[in-house]
C-alpha positions as CSV (number, residue, x, y, z in Angstrom):
1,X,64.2,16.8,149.2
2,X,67.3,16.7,146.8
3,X,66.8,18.0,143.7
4,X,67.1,14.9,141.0
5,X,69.0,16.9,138.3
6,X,72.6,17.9,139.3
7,X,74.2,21.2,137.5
8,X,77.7,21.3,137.1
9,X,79.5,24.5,137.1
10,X,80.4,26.3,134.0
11,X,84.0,26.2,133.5
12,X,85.4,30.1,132.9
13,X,87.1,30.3,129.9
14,X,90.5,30.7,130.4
15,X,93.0,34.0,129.3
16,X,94.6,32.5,126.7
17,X,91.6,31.0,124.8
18,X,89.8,34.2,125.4
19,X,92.7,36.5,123.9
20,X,92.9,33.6,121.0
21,X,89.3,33.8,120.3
22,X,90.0,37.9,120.1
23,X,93.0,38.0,118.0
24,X,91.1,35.3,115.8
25,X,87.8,37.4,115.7
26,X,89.9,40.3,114.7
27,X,91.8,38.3,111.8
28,X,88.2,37.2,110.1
29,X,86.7,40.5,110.4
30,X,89.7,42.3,109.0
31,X,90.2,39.6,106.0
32,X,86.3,39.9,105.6
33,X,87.0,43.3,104.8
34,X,89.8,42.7,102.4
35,X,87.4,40.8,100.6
36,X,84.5,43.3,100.4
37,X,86.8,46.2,99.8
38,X,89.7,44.7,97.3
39,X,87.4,41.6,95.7
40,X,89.7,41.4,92.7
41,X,93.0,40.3,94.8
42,X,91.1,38.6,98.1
43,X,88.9,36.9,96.3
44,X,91.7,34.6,94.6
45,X,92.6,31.7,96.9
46,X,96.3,31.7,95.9
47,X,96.7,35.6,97.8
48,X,96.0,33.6,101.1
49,X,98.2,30.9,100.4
50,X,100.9,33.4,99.1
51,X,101.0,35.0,102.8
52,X,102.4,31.4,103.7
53,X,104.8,31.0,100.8
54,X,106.5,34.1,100.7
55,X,106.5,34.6,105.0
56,X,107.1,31.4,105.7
57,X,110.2,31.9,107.9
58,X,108.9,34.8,109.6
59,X,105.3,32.7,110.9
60,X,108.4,29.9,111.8
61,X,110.5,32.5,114.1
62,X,107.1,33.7,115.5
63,X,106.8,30.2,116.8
64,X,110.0,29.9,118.8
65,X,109.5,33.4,120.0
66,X,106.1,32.5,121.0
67,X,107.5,29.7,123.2
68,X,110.2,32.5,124.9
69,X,107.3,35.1,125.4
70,X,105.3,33.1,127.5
71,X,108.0,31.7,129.5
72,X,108.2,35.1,130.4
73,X,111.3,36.1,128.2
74,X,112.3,37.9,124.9
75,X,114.9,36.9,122.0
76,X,115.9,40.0,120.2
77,X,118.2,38.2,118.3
78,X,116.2,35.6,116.2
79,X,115.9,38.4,113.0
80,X,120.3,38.7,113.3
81,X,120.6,34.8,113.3
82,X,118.2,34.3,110.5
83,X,120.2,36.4,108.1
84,X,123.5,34.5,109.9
85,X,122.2,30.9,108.5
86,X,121.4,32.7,104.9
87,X,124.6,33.9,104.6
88,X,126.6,30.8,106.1
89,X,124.2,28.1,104.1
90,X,124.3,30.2,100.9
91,X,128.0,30.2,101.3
92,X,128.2,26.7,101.7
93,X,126.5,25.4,99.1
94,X,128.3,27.6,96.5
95,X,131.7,26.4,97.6
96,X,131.8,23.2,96.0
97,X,129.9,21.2,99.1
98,X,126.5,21.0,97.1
99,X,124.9,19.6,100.0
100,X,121.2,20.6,101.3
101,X,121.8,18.3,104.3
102,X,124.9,19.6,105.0
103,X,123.3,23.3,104.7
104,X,120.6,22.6,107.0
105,X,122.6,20.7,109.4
106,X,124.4,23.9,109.6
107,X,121.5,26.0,110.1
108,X,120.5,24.1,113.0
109,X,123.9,24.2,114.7
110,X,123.8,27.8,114.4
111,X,120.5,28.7,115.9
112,X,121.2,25.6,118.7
113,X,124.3,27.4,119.1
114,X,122.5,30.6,120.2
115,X,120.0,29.3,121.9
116,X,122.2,27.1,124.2
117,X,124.1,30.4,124.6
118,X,121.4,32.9,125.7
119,X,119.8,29.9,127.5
120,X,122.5,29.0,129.4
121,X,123.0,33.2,130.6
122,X,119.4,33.7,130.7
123,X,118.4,30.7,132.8
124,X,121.7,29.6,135.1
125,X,123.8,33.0,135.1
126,X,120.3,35.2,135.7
127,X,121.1,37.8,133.2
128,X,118.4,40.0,131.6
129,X,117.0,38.4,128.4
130,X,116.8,41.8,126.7
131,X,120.6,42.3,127.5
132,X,122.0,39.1,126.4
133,X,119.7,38.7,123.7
134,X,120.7,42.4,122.5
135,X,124.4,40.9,122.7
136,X,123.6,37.9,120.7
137,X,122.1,40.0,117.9
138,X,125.0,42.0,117.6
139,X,127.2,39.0,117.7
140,X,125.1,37.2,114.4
141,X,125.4,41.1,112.5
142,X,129.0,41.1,112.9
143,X,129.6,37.9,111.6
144,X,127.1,38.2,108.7
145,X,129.2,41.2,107.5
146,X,132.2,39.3,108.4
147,X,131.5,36.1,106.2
148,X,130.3,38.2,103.3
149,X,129.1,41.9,102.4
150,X,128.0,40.9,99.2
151,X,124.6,38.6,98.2
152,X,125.3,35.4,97.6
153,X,122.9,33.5,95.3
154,X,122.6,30.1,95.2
155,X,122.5,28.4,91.6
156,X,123.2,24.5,92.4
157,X,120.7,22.8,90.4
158,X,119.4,20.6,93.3
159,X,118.6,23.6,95.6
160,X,117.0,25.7,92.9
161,X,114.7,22.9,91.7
162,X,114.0,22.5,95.9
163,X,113.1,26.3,96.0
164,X,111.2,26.2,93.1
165,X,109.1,23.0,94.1
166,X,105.6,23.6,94.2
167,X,102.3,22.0,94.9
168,X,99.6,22.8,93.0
169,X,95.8,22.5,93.7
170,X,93.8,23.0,90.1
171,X,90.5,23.0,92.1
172,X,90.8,26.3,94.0
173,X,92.9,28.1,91.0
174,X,91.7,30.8,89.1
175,X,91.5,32.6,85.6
176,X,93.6,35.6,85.0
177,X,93.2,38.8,82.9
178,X,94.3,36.6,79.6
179,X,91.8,33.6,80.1
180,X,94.2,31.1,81.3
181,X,93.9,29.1,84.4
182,X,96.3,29.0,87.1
183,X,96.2,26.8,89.7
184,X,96.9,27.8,93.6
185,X,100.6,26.9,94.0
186,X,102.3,26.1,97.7
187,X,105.9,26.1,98.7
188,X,107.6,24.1,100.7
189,X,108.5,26.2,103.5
190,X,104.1,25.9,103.9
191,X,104.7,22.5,105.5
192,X,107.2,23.7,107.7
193,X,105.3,26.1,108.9
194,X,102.2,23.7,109.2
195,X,104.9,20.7,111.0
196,X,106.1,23.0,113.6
197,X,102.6,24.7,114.2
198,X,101.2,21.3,114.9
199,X,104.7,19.8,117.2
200,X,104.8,23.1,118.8
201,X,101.1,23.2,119.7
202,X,100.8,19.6,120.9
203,X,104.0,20.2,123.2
204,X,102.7,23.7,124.8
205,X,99.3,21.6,125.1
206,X,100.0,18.3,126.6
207,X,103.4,17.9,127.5
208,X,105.0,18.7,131.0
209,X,107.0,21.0,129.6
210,X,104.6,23.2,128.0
211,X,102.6,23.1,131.2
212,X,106.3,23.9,132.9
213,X,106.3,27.2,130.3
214,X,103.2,28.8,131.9
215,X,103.6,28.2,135.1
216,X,107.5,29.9,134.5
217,X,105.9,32.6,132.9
218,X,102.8,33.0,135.2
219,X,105.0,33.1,138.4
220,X,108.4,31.6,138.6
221,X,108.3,31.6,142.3
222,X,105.4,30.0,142.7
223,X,106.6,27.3,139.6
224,X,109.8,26.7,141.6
225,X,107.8,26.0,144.9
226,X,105.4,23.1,143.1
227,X,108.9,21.5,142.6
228,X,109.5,23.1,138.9
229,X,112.6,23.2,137.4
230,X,112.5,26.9,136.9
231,X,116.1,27.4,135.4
232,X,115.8,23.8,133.1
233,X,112.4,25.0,131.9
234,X,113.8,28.3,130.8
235,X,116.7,26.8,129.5
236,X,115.2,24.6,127.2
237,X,112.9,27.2,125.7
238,X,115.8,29.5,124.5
239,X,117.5,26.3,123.2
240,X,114.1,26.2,121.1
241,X,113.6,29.8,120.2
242,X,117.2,29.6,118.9
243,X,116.8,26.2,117.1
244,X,113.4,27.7,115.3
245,X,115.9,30.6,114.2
246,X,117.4,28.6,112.3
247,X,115.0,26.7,111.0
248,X,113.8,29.8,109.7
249,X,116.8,30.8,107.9
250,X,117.1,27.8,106.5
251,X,113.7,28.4,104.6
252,X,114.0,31.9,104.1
253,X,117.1,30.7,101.8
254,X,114.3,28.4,100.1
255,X,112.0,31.4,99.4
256,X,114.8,34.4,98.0
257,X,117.5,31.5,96.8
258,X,120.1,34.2,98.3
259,X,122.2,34.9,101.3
260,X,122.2,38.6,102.2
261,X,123.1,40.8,105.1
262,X,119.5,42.5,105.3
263,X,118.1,39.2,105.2
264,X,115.6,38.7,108.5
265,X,115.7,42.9,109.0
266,X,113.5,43.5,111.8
267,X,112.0,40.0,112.2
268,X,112.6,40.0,116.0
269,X,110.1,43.0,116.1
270,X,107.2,41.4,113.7
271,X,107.7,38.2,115.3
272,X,107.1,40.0,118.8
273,X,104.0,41.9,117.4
274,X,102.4,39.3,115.8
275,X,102.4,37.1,118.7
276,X,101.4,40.0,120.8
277,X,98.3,40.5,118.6
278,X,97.7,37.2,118.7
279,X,97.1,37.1,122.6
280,X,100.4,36.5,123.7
281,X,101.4,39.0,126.8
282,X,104.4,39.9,127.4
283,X,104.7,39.5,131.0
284,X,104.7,35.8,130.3
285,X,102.3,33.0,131.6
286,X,99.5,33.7,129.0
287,X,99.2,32.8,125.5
288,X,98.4,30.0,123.1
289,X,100.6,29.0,120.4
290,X,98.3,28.9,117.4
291,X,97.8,32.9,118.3
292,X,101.2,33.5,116.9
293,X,100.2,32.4,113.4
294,X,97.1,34.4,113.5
295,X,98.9,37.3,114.7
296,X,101.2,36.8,111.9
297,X,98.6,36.6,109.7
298,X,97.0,39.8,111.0
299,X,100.2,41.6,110.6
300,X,100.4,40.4,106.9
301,X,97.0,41.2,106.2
302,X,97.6,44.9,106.7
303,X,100.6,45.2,104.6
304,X,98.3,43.2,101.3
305,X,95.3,46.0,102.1
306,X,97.6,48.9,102.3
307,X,99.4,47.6,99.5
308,X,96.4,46.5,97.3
309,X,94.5,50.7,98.7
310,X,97.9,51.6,97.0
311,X,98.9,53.8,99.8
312,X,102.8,54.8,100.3
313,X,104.5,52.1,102.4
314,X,105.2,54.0,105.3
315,X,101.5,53.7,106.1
316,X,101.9,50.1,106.4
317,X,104.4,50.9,109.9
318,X,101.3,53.4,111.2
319,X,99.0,51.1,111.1
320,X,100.7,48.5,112.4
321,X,101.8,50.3,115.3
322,X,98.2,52.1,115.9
323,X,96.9,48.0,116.2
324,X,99.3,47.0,118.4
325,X,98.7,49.8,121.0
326,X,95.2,48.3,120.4
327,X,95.9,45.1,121.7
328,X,97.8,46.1,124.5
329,X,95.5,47.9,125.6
330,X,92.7,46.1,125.2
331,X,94.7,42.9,126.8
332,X,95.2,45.2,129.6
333,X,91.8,45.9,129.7
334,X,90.7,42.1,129.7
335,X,93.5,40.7,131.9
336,X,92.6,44.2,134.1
337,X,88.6,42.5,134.4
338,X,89.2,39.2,135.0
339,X,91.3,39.7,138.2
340,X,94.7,39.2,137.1
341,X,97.5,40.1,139.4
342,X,99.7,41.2,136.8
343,X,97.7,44.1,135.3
344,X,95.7,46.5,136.9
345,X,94.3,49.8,135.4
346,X,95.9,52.6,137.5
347,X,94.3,56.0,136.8
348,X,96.7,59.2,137.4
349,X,95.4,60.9,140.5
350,X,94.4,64.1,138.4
351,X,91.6,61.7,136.4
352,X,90.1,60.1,139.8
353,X,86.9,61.6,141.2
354,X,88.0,62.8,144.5
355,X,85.4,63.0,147.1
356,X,84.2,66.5,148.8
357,X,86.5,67.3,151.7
358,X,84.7,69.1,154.4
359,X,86.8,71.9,155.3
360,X,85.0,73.7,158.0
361,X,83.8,76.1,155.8
């Protein structure tokens, strides 16, 4: 007799919502101890939103390296064309030009111009990304020096009163030590970083090319035998990881108001260990997009708390290495359990239990 109630199988969550959920649990439990531990500076609303406002171009270059990463690539570069589009925008706008659209225009033809670049000898030449990439960043640090050693600030009236546009919200503002209210204040480069979260996500999610991403990065041999464009698909997300560079350097000019050579200084390497925190694997083919905020968010977490402990700086590099051997690891450990064919836990031979030999004796 047939049972009248049907079960359906439970779906298995999958490894990117799984390292998401991680890297997300992590975030709330470390921000959760901000607040117990440091009440005085976590406890204000306008210390979360100033993690937006004065990062904002980093959490933006996380995003287009995000995309690269689980294509199964790398962009070394993104931190050298940053400072690049500073230096070229700032310059522009204090010769005379006094154009924003011009500068951004300009921002965006530099970062497409890199991204078309390392796509093009990435994806169609088959070069290795870390090489070309590794060209490409020397290539936007010479000619940062070469346009100008010196800052360059920008004082046009128009741009300043852009960079110094806020938004405030009086309801979640607070009193400080002289009994005057201040309400929370967010910059503009905050809904930049809230656009492209949002276009970036719903492209990853539902569009063909996002599905075309993971199944790059998951197996590009496999990809090119379901009829993939395997070369196209890699193209395309260089073109984006260099078109989100300089996007990025356009609103890091909005938040310093300067063009300067060490202008997006090590960005490349926070941009891959926040998204590696946030569940993105290096090997490609796993990840979800809103991790790399959250990974950025983790990242910049740890610098307030060691900041706000007031321990030297250097601490702030420790730490951040000591949590990103976590998350390997512990992604190695997950992806390791869950059967994945790109990561299995090897033990030396000297740690394995060998079994009793019988010698004849």
């Amino acid at each position: 007799m047939e049972s009248l109630s049907t079960t359906k199988p439970k779906s298995r969550l999958s490894n990117s919502n799984l390292l998401f959920i991680i890297a997300g649990i992590i975030f709330i439990l470390m921000y959760g101890f901000s607040l117990i531990s440091f009440p005085d500076s976590f406890m204000q609303f306008q210390t979360f939103f100033d993690l937006f406002n004065f990062n904002a171009a980093l959490f933006i270059i996380t995003l287009g390296m995000c995309i690269v990463m689980i294509a199964g690539g790398i962009d070394i570069s993104v931190g050298a064309v940053c400072g690049l589009v500073t230096m070229a925008c700032a310059m522009l706008l204090e010769s005379g030009t006094e154009n924003v659209w011009g500068a951004l225009f300009l921002a965006l033809g530099i970062g497409l111009a890199f991204g078309i670049m390392h796509g093009y000898l990435i994806a169609y030449l088959e070069i290795q990304p870390f090489i070309i990439t590794l060209a490409g960043m020397f290539l936007a640090q010479g000619l940062l020096t070469t346009l100008h050693k010196d800052p360059i600030n920008v004082t046009w009236p128009a741009f300043v009163a852009l960079r110094n546009y806020t938004i405030e919200i009086p309801w979640l503002g607070a009193v400080n030590r002289l009994g005057v209210f201040i309400p929370c204040e967010i910059k503009p480069g905050v809904f930049v970083v809230v656009a492209l979260v949002i276009l970036y996500a719903v492209l990853m999610k539902w569009s063909r090319f996002g599905r075309n991403v993971y199944a790059v990065g998951g197996n590009s041999q496999s990809a090119r035998m379901l009829g993939i464009n395997v070369k196209k698909t890699l193209f395309f997300s260089y073109v984006i990881c260099g078109l989100t560079a300089g996007i990025g350097g356009f609103v890091f000019l909005m938040t310093t108001g300067a063009g300067n050579i060490g202008n997006g200084a090590l960005f490349e390497i926070k941009a891959i260990a926040a998204n590696v925190i946030g569940g993105i694997l290096l090997n490609g083919g796993v990840g979800n997009l809103l991790g790399a905020p959250i990974g950025t968010l983790t990242l910049l977490t740890i610098n307030e708390l060691i900041r706000a402990a007031g321990v030297q700086s250097n601490l702030q590099a420790i730490v951040s290495g000591l949590l990103l051997y976590l998350f390997i690891v512990l992604q190695s450990i997950i992806m390791s359990l869950r059967g994945s064919s790109k990561f299995r836990l090897a033990l030396p031979s000297w740690l394995k239990l060998n079994r009793l030999q019988d010698n004849g004796d």
